[in-house]
C-alpha positions as CSV (number, residue, x, y, z in Angstrom):
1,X,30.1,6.9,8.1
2,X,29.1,6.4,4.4
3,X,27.2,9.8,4.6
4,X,28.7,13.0,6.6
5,X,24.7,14.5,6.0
6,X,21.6,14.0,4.8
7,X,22.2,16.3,1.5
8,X,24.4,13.5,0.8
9,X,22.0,10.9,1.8
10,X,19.8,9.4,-1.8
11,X,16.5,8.0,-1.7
12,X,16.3,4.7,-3.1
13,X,14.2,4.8,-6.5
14,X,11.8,2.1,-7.2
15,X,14.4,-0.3,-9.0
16,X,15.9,-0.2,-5.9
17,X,12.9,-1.5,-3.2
18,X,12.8,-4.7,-2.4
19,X,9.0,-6.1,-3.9
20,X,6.6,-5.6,-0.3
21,X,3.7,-8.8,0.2
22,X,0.9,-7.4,1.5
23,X,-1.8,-8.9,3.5
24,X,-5.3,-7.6,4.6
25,X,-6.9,-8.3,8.0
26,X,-10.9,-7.4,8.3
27,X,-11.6,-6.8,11.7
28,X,-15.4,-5.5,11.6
29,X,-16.5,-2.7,13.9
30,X,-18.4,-4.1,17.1
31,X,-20.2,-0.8,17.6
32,X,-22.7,-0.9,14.3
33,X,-24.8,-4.0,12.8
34,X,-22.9,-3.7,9.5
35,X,-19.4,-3.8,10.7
36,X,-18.3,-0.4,9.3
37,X,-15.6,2.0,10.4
38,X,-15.2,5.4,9.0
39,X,-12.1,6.3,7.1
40,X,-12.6,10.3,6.7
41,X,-12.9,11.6,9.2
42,X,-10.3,12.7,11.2
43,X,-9.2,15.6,8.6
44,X,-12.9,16.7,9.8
45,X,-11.9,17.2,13.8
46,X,-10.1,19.9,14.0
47,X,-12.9,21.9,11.6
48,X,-15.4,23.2,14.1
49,X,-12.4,24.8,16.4
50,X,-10.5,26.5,13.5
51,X,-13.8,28.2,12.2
52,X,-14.5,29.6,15.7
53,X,-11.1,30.6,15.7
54,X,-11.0,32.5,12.5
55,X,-14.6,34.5,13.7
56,X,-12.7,35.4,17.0
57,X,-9.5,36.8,14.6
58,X,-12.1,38.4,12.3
59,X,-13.4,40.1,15.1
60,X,-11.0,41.8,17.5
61,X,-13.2,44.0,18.8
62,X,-15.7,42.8,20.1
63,X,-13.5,40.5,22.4
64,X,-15.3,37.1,21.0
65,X,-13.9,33.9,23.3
66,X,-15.6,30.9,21.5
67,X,-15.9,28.0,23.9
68,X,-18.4,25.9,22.2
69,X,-19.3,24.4,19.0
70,X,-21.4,24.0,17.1
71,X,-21.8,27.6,16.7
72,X,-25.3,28.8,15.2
73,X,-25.7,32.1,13.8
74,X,-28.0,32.6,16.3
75,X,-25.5,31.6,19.1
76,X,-22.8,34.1,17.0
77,X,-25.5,36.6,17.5
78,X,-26.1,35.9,21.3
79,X,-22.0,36.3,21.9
80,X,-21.8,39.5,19.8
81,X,-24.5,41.0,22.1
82,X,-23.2,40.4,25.3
């Protein structure tokens, strides 16, 4: 065992990497004419679900449960009435 934990455990520094070949492999999208695929957007998912979230937490009282998005101010207004 050359470490007994990882406090003792160093990261190698870049003098110490080995250099990495890289190689890039197109694959075009089948499901548009131009071939594009996005790159962005899955920081975007989870988005519509933490807003309703937060307006459910903002609004304890009125017992909010937020089951669909998108959510409209006038489909906010139609939950808040009910």
């Amino acid at each position: 065992l050359m470490n007994a934990s990882f406090m003792d455990f160093l990261l190698p520094t870049a003098m110490e990497i080995p250099p990495i070949e890289t190689a890039h492999l197109e694959t075009p999208s089948p499901l548009n004419p131009l071939g594009i695929k996005g790159a962005g957007e899955a920081g975007a998912i989870p988005v519509g679900p933490l807003f309703a979230q937060a307006i459910e937490d903002a609004l304890p009282e009125f017992y909010l449960k937020i089951t669909e998005i998108p959510l409209s101010p006038n489909r906010l207004f139609e939950l808040l009435n009910k």
